[in-house]
PATOR-361287 format. One line per field, with one value per residue: residue number from 1; y, z, x of N, C-alpha, C, O in turn; residue in one letter. Coordinates in pm, whole numbers, plus 50000, padded with zeros to 5 digits. Layout:
# residues N
k = (NUM ...)
nv = (Y ...)
nw = (Z ...)
nu = (X ...)
cav = (Y ...)
caw = (Z ...)
cau = (X ...)
cv = (Y ...)
cw = (Z ...)
cu = (X ...)
ov = (Y ...)
ow = (Z ...)
ou = (X ...)
r = (a ...)
//
This chain:
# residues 96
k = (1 2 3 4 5 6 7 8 9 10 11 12 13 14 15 16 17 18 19 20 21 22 23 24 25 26 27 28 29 30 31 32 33 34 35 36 37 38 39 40 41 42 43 44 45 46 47 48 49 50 51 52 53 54 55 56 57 58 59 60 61 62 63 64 65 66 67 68 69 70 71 72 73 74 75 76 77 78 79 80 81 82 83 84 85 86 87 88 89 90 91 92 93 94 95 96)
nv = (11950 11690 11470 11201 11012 10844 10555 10581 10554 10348 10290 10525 10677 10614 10631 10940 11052 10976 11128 11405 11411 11351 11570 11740 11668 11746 12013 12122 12071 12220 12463 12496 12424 12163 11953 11574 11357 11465 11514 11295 11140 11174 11034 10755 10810 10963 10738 10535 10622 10693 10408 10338 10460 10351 10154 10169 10261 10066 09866 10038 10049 09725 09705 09811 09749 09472 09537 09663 09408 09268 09401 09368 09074 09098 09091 08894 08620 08365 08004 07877 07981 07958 07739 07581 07450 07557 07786 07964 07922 08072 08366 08401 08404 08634 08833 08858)
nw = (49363 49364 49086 49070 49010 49131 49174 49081 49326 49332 49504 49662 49428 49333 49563 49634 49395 49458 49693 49604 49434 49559 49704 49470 49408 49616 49642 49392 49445 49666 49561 49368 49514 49483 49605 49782 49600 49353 49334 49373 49155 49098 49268 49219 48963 49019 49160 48987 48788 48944 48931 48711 48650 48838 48742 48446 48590 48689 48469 48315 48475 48509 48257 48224 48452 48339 48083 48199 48351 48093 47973 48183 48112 47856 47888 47990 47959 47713 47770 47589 47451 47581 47667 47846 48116 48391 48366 48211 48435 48586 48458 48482 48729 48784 48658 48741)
nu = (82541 82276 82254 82122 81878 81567 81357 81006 80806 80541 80328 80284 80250 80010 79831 79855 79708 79506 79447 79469 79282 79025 79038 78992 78737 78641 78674 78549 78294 78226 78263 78044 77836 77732 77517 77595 77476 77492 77794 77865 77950 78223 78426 78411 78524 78807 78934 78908 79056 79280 79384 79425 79619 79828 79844 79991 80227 80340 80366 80533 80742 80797 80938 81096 81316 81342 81477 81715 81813 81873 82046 82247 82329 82427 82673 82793 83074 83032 83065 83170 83308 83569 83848 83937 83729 83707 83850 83635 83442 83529 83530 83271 83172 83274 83183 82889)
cav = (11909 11552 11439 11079 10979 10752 10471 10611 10440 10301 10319 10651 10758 10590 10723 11083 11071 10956 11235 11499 11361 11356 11663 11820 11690 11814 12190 12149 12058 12355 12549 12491 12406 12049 11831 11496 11270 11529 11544 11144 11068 11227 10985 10704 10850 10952 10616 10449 10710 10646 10288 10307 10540 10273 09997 10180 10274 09898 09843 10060 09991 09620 09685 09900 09644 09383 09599 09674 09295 09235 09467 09288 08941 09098 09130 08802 08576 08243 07892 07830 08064 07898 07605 07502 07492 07658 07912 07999 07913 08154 08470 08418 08422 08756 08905 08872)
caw = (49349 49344 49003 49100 49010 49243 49071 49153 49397 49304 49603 49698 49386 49361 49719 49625 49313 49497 49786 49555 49352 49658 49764 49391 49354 49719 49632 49319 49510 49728 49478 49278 49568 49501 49654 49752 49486 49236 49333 49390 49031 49092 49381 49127 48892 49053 49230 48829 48734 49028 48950 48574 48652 48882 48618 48348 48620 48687 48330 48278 48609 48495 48163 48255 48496 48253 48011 48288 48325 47960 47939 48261 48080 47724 47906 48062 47837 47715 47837 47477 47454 47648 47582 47955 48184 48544 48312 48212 48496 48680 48444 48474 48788 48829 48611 48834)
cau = (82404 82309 82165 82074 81725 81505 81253 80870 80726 80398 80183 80269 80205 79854 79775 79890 79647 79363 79359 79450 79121 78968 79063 78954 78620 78507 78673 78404 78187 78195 78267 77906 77730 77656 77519 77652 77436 77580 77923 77932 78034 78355 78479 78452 78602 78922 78960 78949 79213 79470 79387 79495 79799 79870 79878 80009 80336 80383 80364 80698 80848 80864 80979 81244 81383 81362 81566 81793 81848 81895 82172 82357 82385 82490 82833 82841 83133 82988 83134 83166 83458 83706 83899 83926 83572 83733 83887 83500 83361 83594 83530 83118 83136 83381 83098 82830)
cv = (11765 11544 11300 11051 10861 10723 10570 10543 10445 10345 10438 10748 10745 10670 10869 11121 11053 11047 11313 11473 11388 11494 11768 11811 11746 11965 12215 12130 12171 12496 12597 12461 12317 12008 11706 11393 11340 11506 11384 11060 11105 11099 10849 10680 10870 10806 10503 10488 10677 10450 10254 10374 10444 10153 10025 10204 10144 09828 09870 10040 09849 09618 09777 09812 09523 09393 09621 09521 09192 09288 09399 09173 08986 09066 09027 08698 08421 08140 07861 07878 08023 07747 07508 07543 07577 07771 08015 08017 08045 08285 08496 08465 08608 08841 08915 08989)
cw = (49300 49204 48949 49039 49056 49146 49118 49212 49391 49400 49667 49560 49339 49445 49702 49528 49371 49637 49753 49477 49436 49680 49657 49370 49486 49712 49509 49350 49597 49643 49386 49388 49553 49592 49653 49635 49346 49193 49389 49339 49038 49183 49276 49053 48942 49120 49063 48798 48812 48979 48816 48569 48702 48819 48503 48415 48624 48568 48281 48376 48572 48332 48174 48336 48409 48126 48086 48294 48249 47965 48086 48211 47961 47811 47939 47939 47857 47717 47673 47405 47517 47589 47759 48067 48294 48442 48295 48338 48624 48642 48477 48584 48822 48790 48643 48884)
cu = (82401 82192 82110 81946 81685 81405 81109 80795 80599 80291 80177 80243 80040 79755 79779 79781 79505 79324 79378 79275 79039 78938 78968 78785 78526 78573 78597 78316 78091 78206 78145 77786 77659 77630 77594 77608 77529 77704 77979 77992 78168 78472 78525 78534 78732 78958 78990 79049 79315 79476 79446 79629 79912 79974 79971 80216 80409 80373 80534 80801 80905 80963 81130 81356 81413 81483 81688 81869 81912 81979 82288 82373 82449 82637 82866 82962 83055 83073 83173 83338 83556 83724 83913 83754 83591 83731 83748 83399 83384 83548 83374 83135 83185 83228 82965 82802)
ov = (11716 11594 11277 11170 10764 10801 10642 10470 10540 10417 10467 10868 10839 10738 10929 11231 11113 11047 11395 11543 11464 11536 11853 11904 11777 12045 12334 12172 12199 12606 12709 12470 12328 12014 11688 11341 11283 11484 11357 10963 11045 11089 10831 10581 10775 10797 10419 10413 10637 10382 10151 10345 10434 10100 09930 10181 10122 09705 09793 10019 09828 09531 09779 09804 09478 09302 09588 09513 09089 09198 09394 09125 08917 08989 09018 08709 08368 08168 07761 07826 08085 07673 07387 07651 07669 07843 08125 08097 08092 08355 08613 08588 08684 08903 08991 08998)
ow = (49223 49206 48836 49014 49032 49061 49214 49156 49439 49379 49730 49571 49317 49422 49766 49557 49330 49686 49831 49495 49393 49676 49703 49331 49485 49786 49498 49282 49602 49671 49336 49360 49583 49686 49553 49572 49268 49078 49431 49380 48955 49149 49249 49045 48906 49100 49048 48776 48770 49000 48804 48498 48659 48831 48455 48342 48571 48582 48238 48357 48587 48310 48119 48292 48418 48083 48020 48243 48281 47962 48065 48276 47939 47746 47934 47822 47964 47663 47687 47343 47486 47513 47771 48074 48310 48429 48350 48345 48709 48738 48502 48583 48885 48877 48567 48988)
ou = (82483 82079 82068 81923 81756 81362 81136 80715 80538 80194 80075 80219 79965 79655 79692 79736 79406 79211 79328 79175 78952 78822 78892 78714 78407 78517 78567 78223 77971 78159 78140 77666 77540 77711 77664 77700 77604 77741 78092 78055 78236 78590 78644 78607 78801 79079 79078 79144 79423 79577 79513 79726 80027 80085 80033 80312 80518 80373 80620 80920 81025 81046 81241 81470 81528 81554 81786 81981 81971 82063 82410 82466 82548 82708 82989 82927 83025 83180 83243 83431 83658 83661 83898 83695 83510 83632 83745 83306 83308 83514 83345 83121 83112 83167 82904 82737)
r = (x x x x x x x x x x x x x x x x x x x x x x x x x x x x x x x x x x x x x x x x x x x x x x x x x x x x x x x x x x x x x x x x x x x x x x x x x x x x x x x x x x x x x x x x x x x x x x x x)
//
């Protein structure tokens, strides 16, 4: 069994939130027998919600990469450390 994990992709999960939403406020709809003026605040509403889920994923998506990033230079060795410049210039690059 593979126990990999894949980033969440943003716009499918936006899109997924907004035709389940979709989907929920016209099975209350039918469900109570609104009308559409009634059952119009709902459309709104889910469309704000995928739109803050949205923001709040691209919020930790970048911060996670950023952290990700941060932990690939701790390792890099600094030019400061050598006594010749190739010698340095040789291990930076290895570490790449």
């Amino acid at each position: 069994m593979n126990t990999s994990t894949r980033p969440v992709s943003i716009p499918h999960l936006v899109f997924g939130l907004i035709f389940t939403g979709g989907a929920l406020v016209w099975l209350i709809g039918e469900a109570t027998n609104a009308d559409l003026p009634h059952a119009a605040i709902g459309f709104p509403a889910v469309l704000i919600g995928a739109g803050l889920a949205g923001l709040i994923a691209t919020v930790a998506n970048s911060r996670n990469r950023r952290r990700a990033a941060a932990g690939q230079y701790d390792q890099v060795a600094e030019p400061e450390d050598f006594d010749d410049d190739t010698e340095a210039t040789t291990v930076l690059e290895e570490n790449r």
